[in-house]
ZAMARGU-4260 file (C-alpha; in steps of 0.2 Angstrom, whole numbers, plus 5000, padded with zeros to 4 digits):
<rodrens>
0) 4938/5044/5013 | 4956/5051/5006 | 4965/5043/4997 | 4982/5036/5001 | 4990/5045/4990
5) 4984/5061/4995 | 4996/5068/5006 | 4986/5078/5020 | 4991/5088/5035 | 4982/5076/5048
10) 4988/5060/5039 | 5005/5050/5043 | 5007/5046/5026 | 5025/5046/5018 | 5027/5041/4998
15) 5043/5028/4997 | 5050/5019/4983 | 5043/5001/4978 | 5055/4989/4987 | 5065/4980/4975
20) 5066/4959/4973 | 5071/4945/4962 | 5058/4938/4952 | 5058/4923/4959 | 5056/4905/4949
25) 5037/4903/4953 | 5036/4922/4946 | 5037/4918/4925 | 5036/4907/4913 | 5051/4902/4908
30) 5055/4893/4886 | 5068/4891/4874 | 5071/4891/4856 | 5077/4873/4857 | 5085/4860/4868
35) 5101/4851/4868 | 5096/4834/4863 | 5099/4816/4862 | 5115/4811/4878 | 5114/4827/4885
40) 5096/4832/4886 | 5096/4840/4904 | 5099/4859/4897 | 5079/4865/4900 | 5074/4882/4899
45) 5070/4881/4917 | 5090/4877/4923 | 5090/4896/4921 | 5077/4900/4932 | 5078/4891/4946
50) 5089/4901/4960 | 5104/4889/4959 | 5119/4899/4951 | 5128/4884/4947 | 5136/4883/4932
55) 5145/4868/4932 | 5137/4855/4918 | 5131/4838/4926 | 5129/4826/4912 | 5116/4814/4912
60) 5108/4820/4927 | 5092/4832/4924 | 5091/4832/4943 | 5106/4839/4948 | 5111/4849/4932
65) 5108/4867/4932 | 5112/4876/4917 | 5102/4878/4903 | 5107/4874/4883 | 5101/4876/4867
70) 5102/4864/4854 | 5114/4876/4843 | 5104/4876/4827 | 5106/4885/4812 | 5096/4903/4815
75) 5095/4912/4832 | 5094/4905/4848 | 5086/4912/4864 | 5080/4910/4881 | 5066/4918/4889
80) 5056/4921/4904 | 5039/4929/4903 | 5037/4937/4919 | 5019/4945/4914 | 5010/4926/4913
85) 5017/4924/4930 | 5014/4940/4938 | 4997/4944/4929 | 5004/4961/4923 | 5021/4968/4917
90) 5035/4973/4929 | 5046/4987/4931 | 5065/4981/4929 | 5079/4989/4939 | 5094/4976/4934
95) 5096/4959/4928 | 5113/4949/4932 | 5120/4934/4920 | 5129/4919/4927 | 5138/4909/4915
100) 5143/4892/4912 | 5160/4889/4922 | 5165/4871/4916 | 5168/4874/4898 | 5163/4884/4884
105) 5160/4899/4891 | 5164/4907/4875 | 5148/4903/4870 | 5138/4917/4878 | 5151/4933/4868
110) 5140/4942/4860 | 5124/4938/4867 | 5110/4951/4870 | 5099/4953/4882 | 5081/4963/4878
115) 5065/4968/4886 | 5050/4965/4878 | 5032/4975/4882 | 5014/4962/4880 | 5017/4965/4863
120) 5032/4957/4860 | 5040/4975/4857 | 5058/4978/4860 | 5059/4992/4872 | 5078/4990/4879
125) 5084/5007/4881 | 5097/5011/4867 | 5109/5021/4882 | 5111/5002/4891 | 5125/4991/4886
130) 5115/4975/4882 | 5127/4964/4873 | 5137/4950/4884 | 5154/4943/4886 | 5161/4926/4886
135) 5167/4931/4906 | 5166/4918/4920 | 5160/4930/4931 | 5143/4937/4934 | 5137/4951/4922
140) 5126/4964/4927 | 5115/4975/4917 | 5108/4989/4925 | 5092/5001/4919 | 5094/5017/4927
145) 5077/5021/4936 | 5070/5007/4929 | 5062/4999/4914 | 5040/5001/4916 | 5030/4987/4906
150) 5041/4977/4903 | 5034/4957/4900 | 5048/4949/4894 | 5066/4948/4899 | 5074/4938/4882
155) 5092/4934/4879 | 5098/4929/4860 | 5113/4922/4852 | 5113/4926/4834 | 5132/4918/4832
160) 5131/4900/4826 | 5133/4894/4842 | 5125/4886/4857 | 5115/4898/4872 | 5120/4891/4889
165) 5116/4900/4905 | 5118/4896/4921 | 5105/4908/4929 | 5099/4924/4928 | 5094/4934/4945
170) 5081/4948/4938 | 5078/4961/4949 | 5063/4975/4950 | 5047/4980/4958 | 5028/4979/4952
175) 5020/4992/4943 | 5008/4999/4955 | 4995/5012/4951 | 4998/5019/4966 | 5009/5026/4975
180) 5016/5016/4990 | 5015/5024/5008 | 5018/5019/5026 | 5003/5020/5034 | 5005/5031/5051
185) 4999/5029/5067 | 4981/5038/5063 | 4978/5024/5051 | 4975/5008/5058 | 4968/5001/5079
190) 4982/4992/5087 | 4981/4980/5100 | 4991/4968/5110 | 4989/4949/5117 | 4993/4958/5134
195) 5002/4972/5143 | 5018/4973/5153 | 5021/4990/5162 | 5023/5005/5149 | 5025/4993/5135
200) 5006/4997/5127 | 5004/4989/5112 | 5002/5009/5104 | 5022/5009/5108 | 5024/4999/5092
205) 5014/5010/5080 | 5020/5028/5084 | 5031/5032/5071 | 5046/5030/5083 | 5060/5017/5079
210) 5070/5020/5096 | 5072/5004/5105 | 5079/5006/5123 | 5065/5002/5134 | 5061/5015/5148
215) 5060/5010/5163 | 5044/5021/5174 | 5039/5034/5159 | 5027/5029/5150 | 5028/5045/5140
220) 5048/5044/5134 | 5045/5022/5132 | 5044/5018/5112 | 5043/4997/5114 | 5030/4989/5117
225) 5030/4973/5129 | 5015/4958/5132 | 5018/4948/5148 | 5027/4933/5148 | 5009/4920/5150
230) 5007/4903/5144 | 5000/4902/5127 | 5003/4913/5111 | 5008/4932/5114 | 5004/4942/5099
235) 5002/4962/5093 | 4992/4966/5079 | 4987/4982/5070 | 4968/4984/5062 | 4971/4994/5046
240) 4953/4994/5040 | 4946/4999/5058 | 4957/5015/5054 | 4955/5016/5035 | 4936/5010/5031
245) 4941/4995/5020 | 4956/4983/5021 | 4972/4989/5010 | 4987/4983/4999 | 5002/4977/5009
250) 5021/4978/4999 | 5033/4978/5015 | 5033/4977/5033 | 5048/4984/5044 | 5051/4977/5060
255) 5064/4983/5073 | 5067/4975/5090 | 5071/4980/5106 | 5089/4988/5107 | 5095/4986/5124
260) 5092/4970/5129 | 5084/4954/5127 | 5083/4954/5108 | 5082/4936/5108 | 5064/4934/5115
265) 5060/4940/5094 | 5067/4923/5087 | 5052/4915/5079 | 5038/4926/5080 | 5029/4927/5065
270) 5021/4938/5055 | 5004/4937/5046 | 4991/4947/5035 | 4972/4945/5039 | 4959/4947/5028
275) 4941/4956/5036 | 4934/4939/5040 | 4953/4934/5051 | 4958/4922/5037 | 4977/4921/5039
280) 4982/4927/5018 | 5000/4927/5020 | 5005/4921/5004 | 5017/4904/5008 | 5032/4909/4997
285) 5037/4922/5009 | 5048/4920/5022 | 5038/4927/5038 | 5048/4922/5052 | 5059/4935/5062
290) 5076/4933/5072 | 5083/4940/5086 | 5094/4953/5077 | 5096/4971/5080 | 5097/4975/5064
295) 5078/4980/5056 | 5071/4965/5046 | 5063/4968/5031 | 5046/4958/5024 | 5044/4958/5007
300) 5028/4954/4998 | 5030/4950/4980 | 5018/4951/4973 | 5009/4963/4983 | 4995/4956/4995
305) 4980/4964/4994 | 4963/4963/5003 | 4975/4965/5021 | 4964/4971/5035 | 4977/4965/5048
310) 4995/4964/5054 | 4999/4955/5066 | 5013/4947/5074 | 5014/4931/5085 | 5027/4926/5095
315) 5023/4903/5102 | 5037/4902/5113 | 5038/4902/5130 | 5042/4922/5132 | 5037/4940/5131
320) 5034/4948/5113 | 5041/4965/5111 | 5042/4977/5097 | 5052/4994/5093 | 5040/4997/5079
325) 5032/4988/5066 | 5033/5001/5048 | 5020/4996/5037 | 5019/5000/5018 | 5008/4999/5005
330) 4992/5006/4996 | 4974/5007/4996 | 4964/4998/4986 | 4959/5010/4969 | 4945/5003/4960
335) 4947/5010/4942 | 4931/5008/4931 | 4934/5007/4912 | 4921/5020/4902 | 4929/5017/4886
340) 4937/5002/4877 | 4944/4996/4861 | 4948/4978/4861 | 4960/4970/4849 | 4948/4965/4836
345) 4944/4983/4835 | 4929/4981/4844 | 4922/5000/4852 | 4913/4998/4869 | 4907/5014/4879
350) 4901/5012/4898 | 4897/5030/4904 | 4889/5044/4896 | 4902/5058/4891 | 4889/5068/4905
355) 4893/5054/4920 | 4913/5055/4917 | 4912/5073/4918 | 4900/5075/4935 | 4912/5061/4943
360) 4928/5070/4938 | 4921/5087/4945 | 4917/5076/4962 | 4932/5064/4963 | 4944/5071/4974
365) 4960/5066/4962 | 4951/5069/4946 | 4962/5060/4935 | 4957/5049/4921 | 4970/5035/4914
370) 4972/5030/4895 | 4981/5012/4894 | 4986/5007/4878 | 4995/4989/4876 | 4998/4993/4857
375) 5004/5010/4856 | 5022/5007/4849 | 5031/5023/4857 | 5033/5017/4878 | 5029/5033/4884
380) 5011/5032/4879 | 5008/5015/4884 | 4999/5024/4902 | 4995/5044/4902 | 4986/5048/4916
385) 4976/5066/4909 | 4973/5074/4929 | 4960/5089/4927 | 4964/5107/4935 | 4948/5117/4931
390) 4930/5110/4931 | 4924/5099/4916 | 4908/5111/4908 | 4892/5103/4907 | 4885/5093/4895
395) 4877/5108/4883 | 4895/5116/4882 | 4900/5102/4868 | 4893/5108/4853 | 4908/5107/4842
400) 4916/5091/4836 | 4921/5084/4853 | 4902/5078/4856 | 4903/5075/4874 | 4917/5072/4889
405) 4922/5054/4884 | 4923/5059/4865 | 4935/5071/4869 | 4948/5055/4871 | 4938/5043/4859
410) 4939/5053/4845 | 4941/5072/4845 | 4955/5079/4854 | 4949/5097/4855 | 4955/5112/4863
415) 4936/5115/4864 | 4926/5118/4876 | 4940/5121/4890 | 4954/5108/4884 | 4970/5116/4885
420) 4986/5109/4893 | 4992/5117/4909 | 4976/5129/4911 | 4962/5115/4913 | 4973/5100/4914
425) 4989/5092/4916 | 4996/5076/4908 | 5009/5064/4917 | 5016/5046/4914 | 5011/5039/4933
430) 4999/5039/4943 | 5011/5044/4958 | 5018/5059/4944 | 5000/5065/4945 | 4994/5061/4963
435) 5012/5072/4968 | 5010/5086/4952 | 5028/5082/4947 | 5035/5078/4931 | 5022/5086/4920
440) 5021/5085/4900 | 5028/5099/4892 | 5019/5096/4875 | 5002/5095/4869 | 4992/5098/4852
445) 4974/5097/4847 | 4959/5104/4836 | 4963/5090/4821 | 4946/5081/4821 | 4943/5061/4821
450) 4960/5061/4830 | 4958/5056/4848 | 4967/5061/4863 | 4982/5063/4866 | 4986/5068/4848
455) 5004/5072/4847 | 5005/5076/4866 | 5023/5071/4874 | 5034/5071/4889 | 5047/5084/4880
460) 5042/5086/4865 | 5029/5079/4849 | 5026/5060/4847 | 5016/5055/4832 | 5004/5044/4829
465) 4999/5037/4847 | 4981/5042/4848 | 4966/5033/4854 | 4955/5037/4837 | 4967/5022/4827
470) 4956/5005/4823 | 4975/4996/4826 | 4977/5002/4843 | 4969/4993/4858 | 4967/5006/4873
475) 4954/5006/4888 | 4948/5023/4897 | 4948/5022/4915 | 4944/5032/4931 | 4945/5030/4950
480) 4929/5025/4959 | 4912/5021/4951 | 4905/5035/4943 | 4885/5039/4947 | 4875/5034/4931
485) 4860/5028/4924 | 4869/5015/4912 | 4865/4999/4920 | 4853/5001/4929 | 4837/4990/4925
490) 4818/4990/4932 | 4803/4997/4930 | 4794/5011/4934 | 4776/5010/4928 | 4782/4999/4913
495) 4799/4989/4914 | 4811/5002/4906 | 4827/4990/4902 | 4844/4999/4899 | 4856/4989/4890
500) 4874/4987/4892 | 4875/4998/4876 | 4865/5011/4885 | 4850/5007/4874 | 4832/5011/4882
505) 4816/4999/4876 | 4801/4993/4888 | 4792/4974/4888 | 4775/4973/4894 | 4771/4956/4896
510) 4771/4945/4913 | 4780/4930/4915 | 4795/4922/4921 | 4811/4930/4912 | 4830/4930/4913
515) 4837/4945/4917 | 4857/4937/4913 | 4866/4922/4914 | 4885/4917/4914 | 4888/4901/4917
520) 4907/4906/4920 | 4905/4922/4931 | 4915/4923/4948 | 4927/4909/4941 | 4914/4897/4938
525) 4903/4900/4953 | 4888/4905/4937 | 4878/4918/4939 | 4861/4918/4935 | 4846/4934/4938
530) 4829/4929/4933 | 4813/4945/4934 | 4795/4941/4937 | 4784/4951/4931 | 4765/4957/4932
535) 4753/4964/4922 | 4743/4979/4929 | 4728/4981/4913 | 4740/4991/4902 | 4757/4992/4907
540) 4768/4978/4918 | 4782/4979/4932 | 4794/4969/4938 | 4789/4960/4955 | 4802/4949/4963
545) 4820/4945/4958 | 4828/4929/4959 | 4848/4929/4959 | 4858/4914/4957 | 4876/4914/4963
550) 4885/4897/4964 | 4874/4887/4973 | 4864/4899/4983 | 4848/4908/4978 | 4839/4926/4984
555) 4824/4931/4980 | 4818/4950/4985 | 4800/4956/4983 | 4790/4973/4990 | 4777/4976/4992
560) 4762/4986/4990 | 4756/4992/5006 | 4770/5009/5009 | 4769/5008/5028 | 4776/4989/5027
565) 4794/4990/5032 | 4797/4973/5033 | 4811/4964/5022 | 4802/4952/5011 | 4817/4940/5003
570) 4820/4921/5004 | 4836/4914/5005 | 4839/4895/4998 | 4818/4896/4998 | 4818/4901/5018
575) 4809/4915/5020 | 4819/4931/5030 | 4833/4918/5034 | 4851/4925/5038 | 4856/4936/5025
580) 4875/4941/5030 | 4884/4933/5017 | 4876/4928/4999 | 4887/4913/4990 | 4900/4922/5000
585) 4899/4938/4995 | 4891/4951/5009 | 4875/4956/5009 | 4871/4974/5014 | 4852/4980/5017
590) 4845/4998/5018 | 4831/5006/5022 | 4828/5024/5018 | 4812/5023/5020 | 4797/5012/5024
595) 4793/5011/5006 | 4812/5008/4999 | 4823/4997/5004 | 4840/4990/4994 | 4849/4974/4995
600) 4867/4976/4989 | 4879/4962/4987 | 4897/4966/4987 | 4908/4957/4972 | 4922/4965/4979
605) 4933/4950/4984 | 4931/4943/4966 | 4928/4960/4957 | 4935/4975/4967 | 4922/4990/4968
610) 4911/4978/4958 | 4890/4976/4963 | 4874/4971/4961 | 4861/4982/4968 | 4841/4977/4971
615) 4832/4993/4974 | 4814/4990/4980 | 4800/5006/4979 | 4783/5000/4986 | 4781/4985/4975
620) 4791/4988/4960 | 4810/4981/4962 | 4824/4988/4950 | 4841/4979/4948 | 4858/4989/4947
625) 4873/4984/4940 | 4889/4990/4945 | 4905/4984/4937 | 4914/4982/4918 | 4916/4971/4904
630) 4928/4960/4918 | 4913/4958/4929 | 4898/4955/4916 | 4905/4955/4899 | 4899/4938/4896
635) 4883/4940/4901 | 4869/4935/4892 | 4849/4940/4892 | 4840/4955/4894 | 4853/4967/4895
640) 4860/4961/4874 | 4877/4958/4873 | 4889/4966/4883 | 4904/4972/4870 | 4893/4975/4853
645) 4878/4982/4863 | 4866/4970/4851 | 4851/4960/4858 | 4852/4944/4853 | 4843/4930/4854
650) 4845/4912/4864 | 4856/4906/4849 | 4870/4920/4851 | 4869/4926/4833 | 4851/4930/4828
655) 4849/4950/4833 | 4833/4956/4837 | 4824/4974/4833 | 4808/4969/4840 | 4808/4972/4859
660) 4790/4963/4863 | 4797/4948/4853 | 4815/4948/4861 | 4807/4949/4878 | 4797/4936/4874
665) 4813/4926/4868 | 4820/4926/4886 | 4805/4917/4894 | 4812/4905/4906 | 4811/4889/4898
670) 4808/4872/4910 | 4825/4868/4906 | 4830/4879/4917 | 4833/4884/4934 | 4817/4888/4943
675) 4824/4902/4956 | 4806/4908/4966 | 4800/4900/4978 | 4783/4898/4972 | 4781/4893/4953
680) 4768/4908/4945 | 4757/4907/4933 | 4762/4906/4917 | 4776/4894/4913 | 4784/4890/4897
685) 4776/4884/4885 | 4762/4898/4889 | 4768/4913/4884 | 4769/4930/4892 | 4752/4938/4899
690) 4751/4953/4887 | 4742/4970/4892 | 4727/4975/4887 | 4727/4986/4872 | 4745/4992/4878
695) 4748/5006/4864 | 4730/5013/4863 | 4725/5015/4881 | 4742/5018/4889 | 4745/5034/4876
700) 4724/5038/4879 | 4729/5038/4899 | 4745/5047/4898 | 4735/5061/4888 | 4723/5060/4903
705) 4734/5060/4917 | 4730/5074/4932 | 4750/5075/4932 | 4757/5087/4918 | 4773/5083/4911
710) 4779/5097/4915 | 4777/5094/4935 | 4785/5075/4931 | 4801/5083/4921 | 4805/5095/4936
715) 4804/5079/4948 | 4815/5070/4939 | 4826/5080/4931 | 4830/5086/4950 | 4836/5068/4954
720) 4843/5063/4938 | 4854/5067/4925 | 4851/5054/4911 | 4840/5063/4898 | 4831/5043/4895
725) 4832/5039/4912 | 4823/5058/4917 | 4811/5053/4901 | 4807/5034/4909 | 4805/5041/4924
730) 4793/5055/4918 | 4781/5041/4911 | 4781/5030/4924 | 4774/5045/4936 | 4761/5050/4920
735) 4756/5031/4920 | 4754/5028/4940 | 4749/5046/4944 | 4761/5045/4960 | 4775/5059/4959
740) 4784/5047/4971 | 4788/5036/4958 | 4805/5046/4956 | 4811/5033/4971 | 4810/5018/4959
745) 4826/5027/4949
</rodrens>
């Protein structure tokens, strides 16, 4: 599927600017340098956020008082309103307008300033915008010329040795979106109605035609749709993820109304956003009920709503419900996956291979890779989104300083191999810029080594000191979609080749009871919690069953040896093949390529967009796949070592361990904790792991024997993969089982 953004012949897509609002008072977090005590203590912070332009002083009551004040201390007052803790994220400002006190004292707002402020507490007011106030009675505006990006904080200060008093402050802009935001055409959603009068189908609405005047006999020329006039609710509605694949991020909805008559039968219809499963999401703070204007009537949702699979609008009273046309805007969904990440205490994570990024790049249809950094003290550099033109070369072309594709960002920005501005890529500062190829950079520089992207790259013209190499900076890596890798995956072959978050590869052998991972805080408490069971087969082991632990539901999955057994061996809650929809509410999908494969995948979408686990079943070895960042699992622990430092540590979450037999046998399930099969198997904590016979000696001994020869097994696997330890696991596993089709395990 396209993406919205993509503008394509056969699509009704059409970019429009984000609709503007006011940030209203449940939208930030609103503080003060101080308050005016002791009689008069009703001046709170809040006064001046709370949609009431009053600005008349009410003394003694905090009810019915308005305005806000300072206590007028020595030193600088100020007000403030952090509109990122309330949104989630920085805004975009267009304007801002000051209301004054109007009683008295006035005078103390002259020469007060108003700033913007970035997550960092940065200053980036533009310098060309008149920011300083008057003493006025009347509202001051201040505008921002096409507006003010990542901005977290709108800030007013009094430096004179005064008090700050405000009466309110109206801020007005849009949310940052990373995508560009389109009405979705007729092509894109199924439309349907309660009923049907005459010509007025409910495909009337949903046309792209606005004209009103009903038709009378032409069902051709007639733009309005028109149910009947029955007892009981008449409603239209339009399924976006019928047309789309997936449900979508609504901004605004349109609605016009009939034009030459009987406008009236609109007034107090409703309109509502449905999530897949009907759920009625529309947020309460937003007024959803029409009138029986003529005029269009704009819904605005702030912030936007997303996970919308419907629109539909319902009309209760005792009357027909007819629409011009209903104009939907909005996105959909783009699930950016972080490869690369340097936190704030200078902490270095990588998620892909440079080799991964570079396939998905060459295969996502927008190719473009976004670099956020919060810290980066020049605003331009804050988001670059790097959009590639030519092909990224393969993995064997990086034999300079740049090692691979992702340390080309992390740390050395080369021109080499095919890295040059305008001939393989393009650089712009938003996602829209990119998706539209307008506003380009007109700058870039390169070839300095341990100095990472962008360099000194710019909009117009050089900008120091803003690259991602810095151990001050805190910057993420990000693209679109999931890109294909070997990463997290985790399973057995022959052996039980574990692949750590860090991309480390070792093998256990042992059989017994082990945990996998466990967050106890996953999903927003729900816990998560994966335990393996293993079995020994004389000199190597594999994992047998899985036991997953979401919340208060457990799944166990199994498979099974005989390859002509296509049943679905799993118990839900300890029933065995019960109903397997939904799993701790998140959706269950099963597939069966083949008798002897099958995979379960549980969608973490609703907590975690794009977000996955994955149990993939080969005969009677099972292998678990995880799909998601350091925002899904980063707080995992178990098996799979800890998720930012890469380390394996043990139960105690310091003590790191080098000795992969010992750290597997460290993550024994204990009797403390949950038993998740169905059956309890020998043996339990305290009787440790069954070990292999002999497993260094006879397993190297059969390897040297095997019937198979390496070179047969690397062509089999280096056909399906592109992980060089992956392709290497895999080539051991078909040596130690003598079965070529043991490339289906990976």
């Amino acid at each position: 599927m396209a993406h919205a953004a993509e503008v394509e012949p056969n699509r009704q897509l059409q970019t429009v600017t984000p609709p503007i609002v006011k940030f209203g008072k449940d939208l930030g977090v609103v503080s003060q340098s101080s308050t005016w005590s002791s009689t008069h203590s009703e001046g709170t912070a809040s006064n001046a956020y709370d949609g009431n332009t009053d600005g008349n002083w009410v003394y003694y009551d905090a009810v019915q008082n308005s305005v806000s004040a300072s206590a007028g201390v020595a030193g600088d007052e100020w007000w403030q309103v952090d509109l990122s803790a309330g949104m989630g994220t920085p805004v975009v400002i267009t304007h801002i307008t000051i209301y004054n006190r109007q009683d008295c004292c006035w005078d103390r707002l002259n020469g007060a300033t108003v700033h913007l402020l970035d997550v960092n507490g940065q200053d980036i007011t533009p310098t060309s915008v008149n920011n300083v106030l008057t003493g006025s009675t009347l509202a001051q505006e201040i505008l921002f010329p096409g507006g003010v990006p990542n901005v977290a904080v709108v800030k007013v200060v009094q430096t004179a040795d005064t008090i700050l008093q405000l009466a309110e402050l109206d801020i007005f802009g849009h949310e940052a979106v990373t995508k560009p935001i389109v009405k979705f055409g007729k092509d894109l959603g199924v439309v349907s109605q309660s009923s049907s009068h005459s010509e007025g189908t409910a495909s009337n609405a949903y046309d792209g035609n606005t004209n009103g005047n009903w038709v009378h006999g032409d069902a051709v020329q007639n733009s309005v749709s028109h149910t009947l006039d029955t007892v009981g609710d008449e409603w239209w509605q339009v399924d976006l993820s019928a047309g789309i694949g997936e449900p979508v991020v609504i901004t605004h909805i349109t609605i016009y109304n009939r034009q030459d008559c009987c406008w009236d039968r609109l007034i107090g219809a409703t309109v509502h956003l449905l999530d897949v499963n009907g759920q009625d999401i529309t947020p309460t703070s937003v007024n959803n009920v029409l009138t029986g204007s003529t005029a269009a009537q704009d819904i605005v949702f702030f912030p936007a709503v997303p996970n919308v699979a419907v629109v539909k609008v319902v009309q209760t009273a005792d009357t027909a419900l007819q629409l011009a046309e209903v104009d939907i805007f909005g996105y959909e969904r783009t699930t950016w996956t972080t490869f690369a990440e340097r936190a704030s205490d200078g902490t270095f994570t990588t998620s892909f291979s440079g080799a991964a990024i570079a396939d998905h790049m060459n295969k996502d249809p927008n190719r473009v890779i976004h670099r956020y950094c919060s810290s980066c003290s020049a605003s331009t550099h804050t988001d670059i989104y790097y959009k590639r033109i030519t092909n990224v070369p393969a993995q064997s072309a990086f034999s300079g300083e740049a090692t691979d594709f992702v340390n080309l960002f992390t740390d050395n920005w080369m021109t080499t191999p095919l890295n040059v501005l305008d001939t393989d890529f393009k650089l712009y500062s938003t996602y829209d810029d990119a998706i539209n190829n307008v506003n380009e950079w007109t700058y870039c520089n390169y070839d300095d080594p341990t100095v990472g992207f962008p360099r000194d790259c710019g909009p117009n013209g050089k900008i120091d000191h803003q690259w991602s190499k810095s151990t001050t900076r805190t910057w993420v890596f990000e693209v679109e979609g999931t890109p294909r890798s070997e990463t997290n995956p985790v399973g057995p072959g022959g052996d039980p080749h574990f692949t750590t978050w860090n991309n480390e590869h070792f093998e256990y052998h042992g059989q017994c009871d082990l945990t996998l991972v466990k967050d106890a805080e996953f999903a927003e408490a729900l816990g998560l919690d994966i335990q393996i069971r293993t079995k020994v087969v004389r000199f190597w082991s594999y994992i047998k069953n899985v036991a997953i632990k979401i919340g208060n539901d457990i799944l166990e999955i199994e498979g099974s040896v005989d390859a002509d057994d296509a049943d679905a061996h799993y118990w839900i809650n300890f029933e065995y093949q019960g109903e397997l929809d939904t799993f701790a509410g998140f959706p269950v999908t099963q597939q069966l390529p083949s008798t002897y494969k099958r995979r379960y995948i549980i969608d973490l979408s609703s907590k975690y967009p794009g977000a996955s686990i994955v149990v993939q079943l080969y005969k009677e070895f099972a292998r678990v796949q995880f799909n998601g960042d350091q925002s899904v699992f980063g707080n995992t622990v178990g098996l799979l070592g800890d998720f930012k430092t890469g380390e394996l540590l043990a139960r105690d979450g310091s003590t790191v361990m080098n000795d992969f037999a010992d750290f597997g046998d460290e993550w024994q399930v204990l009797p403390s904790e949950d038993k998740l099969f169905h059956e309890i198997a020998h043996p339990q904590f305290p009787e440790l792991c069954i070990k292999p016979e002999d497993p260094r000696g006879e397993r190297k001994r059969r390897l040297e024997e095997s019937n198979i020869s390496i070179e047969k097994a690397e062509s089999v696997c280096g056909a399906a993969l592109t992980d060089p330890l992956s392709i290497k696991d895999c080539v051991y596993d078909i040596l130690a089982t003598q079965d070529l089709d043991m490339v289906g395990a990976f």
